[in-house]
N, C-alpha and C positions, 0 to 999 in steps of 0.2 A: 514507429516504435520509439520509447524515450531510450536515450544514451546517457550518457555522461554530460553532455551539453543543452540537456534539453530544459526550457524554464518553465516553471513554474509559480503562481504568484504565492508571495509571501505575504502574512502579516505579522503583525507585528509583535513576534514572542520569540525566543529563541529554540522553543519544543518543537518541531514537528507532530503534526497529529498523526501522521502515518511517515514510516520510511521504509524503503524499498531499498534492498542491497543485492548486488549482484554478484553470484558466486559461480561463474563459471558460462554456465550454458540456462543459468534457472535465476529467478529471485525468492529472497525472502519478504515478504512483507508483513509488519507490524505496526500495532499502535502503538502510542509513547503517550497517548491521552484519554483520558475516558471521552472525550468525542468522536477520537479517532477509533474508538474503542465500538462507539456505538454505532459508526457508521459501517464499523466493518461488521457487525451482526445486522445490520440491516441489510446490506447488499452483495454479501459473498454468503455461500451457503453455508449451513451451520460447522462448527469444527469435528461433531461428530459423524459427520456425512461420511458416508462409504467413501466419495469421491472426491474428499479433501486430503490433503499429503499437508502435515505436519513437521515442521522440523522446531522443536522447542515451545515455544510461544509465536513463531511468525506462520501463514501461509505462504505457500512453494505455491511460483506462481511462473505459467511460463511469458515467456518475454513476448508474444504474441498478444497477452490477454493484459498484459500490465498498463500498456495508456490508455485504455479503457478506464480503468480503473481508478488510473490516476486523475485522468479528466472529469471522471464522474466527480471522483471528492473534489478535486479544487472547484467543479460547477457548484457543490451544494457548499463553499465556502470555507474547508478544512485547506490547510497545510500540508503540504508534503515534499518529503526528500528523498534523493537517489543519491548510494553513497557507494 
């Protein structure tokens, strides 16, 4: 399960494509790029899925399913942060 100290690789921009924020017991996760934008309609179900939980513009994600997710985008070459 990623933490607070967990790495991820970075290149070389200052944007994260995707960030993942932890508020409690849940995350939110969002894109900050139209990559990360595109990666996340390719691989999380759509936002109007019955079984997706919105909060603003990020998916609510529980901390179970999040390094999955995270390791899938950094595998296909996206950025990402935990903040």
């Amino acid at each position: 399960m990623p933490n607070a100290t967990t790495r991820y690789p970075v290149r070389d921009r200052k944007v994260a494509d995707l960030v993942a924020s932890f508020w409690g017991s849940l995350y939110l996760l969002r894109a900050q790029t139209p990559e990360g934008e595109d990666w996340l309609d390719k691989h999380l179900p759509p936002k109007d899925d019955a079984d997706v939980t919105l909060w603003g513009d990020s998916f609510v994600v529980e901390p179970r399913y999040l390094g999955a997710i995270m390791e899938g985008a950094t595998a296909d070459g996206l950025t990402v942060r935990l903040q």
